[in-house]
C-alpha positions in Angstrom: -9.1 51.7 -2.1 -5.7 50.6 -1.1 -3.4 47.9 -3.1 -2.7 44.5 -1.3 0.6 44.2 -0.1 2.6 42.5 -2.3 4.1 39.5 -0.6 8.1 39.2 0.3 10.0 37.1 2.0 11.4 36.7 5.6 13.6 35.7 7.8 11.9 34.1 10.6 14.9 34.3 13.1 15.5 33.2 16.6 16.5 35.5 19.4 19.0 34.0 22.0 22.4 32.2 20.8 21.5 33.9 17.2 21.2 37.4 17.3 22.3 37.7 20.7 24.5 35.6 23.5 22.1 32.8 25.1 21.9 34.4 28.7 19.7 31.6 29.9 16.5 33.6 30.5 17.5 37.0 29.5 15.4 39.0 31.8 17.2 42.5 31.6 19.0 44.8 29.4 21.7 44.9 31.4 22.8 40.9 30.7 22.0 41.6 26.6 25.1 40.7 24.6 24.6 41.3 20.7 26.8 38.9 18.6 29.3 41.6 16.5 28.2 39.8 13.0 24.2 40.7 14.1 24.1 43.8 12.3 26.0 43.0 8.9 24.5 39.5 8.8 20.7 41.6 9.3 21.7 44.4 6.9 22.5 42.1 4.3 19.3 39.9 4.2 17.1 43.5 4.3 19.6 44.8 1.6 18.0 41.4 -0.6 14.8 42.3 0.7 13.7 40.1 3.3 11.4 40.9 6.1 13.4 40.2 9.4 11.5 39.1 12.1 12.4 37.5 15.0 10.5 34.3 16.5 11.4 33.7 20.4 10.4 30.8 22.9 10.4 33.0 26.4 9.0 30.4 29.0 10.8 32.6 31.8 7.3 34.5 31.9 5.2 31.5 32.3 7.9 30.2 34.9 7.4 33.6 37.1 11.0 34.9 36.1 10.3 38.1 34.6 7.5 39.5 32.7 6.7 40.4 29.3 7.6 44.3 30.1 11.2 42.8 30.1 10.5 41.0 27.3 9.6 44.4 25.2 12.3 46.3 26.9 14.9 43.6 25.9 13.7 43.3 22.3 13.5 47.5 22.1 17.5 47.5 23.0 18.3 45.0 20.4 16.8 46.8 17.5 17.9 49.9 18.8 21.8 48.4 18.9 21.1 46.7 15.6 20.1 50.2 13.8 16.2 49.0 13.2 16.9 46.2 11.3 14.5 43.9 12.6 11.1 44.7 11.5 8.8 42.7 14.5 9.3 40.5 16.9 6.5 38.0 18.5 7.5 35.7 21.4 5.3 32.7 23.1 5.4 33.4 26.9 4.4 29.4 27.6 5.7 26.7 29.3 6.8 23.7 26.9 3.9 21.4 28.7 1.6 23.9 27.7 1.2 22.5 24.7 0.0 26.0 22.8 0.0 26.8 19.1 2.6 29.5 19.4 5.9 27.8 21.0 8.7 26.8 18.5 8.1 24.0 17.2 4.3 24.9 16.7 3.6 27.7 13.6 1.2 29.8 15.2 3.2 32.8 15.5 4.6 32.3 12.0 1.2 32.6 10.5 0.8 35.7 12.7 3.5 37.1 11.4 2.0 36.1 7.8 -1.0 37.9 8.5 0.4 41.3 9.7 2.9 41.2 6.7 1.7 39.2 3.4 4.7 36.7 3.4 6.0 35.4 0.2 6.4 31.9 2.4 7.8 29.6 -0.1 11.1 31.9 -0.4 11.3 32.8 3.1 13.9 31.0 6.1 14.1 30.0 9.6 17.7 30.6 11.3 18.4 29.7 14.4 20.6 27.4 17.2 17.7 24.8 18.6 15.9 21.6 17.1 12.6 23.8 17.8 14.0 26.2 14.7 14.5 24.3 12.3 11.7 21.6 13.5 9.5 25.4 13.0 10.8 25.7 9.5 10.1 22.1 8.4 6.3 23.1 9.7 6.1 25.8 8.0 7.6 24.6 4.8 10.1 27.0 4.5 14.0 27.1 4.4 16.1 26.1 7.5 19.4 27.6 8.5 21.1 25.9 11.6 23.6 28.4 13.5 26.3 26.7 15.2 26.3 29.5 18.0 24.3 29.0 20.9 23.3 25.7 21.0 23.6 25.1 17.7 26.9 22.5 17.5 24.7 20.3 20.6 21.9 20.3 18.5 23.6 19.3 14.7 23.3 16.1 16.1 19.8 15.9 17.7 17.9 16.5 14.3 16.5 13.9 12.4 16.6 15.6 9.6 19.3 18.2 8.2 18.4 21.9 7.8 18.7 23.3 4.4 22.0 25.3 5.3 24.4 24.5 8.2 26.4 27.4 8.5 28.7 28.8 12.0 27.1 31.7 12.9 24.4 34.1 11.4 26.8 36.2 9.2 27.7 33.0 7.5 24.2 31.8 7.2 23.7 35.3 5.8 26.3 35.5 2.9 25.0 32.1 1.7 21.2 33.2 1.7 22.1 36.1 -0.1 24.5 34.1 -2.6 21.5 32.0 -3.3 19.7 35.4 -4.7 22.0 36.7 -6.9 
């Protein structure tokens, strides 16, 4: 009989204008720009032991733009270029009217992601550059880190209420969550 996985924590992290530039619908390899902090800021939170998994809104497959082969092309070149760091990624291939349970704002691939792994949720974070991140992270009940790259400085001042951690970019955001475990 095989032991339970004991729960740890994650970083539930957003894709474009976080890890990478925000290409507007990304829909090859060829347009993927990494951010040069990506894989320091990602070594760092695995060296703490988090989880890192990455939590995308792609509605350019439910608008006809590109498919979800892309998609899993895309996301196998950035954890190739980021040395494996990221452990999973899910993605919600809806339209925002769709109104499913899986696009950011909405959990549903968070507990997915809870399910495959055993997440020690109450220590776990959401980073990323959109209102729908950190909106994701208040749903969950987990910590919020806002990224001012991307979108991130336009969006400061659309939430109605702050994310635990405002920080420039995800290298900062990274020192301070791994400050926090020391």
């Amino acid at each position: 009989m095989t032991e339970p996985l004991q729960p740890r924590p994650a970083i539930f992290i957003d894709r474009d204008g976080t890890i990478i530039h925000d290409a507007d619908y990304l829909s090859s390899v060829d347009e993927l720009e990494v951010f040069d902090f990506a894989r320091e800021a990602l070594s760092m939170l695995r060296e703490k032991g988090y989880l890192i998994i990455v939590i995308s809104n792609q509605s350019g497959i439910g608008r006809g733009m590109f498919d979800s082969a892309a998609v899993h092309a895309i996301h196998g070149e950035i954890n190739e270029r980021l040395g494996g760091l990221i452990d999973t990624f899910y993605f919600c291939p809806h339209l925002p009217d769709d109104r499913c349970e899986c696009r950011k704002p909405a959990i549903g691939l968070l507990r997915q992601a809870n399910d495959d792994f055993s997440i020690d949720i109450p220590n776990s974070w959401v980073i990323g550059d959109k209102r729908s991140d950190i909106e994701l992270g208040f749903n969950a009940g987990v910590a919020t880190a806002l990224v001012l790259t991307g979108y991130g400085e336009t969006e400061l001042a659309k939430l109605e209420r702050m994310p635990d951690l405002v920080a420039a970019d995800l290298l900062v955001a990274a020192r301070d969550i791994s400050s926090r475990n020391d």
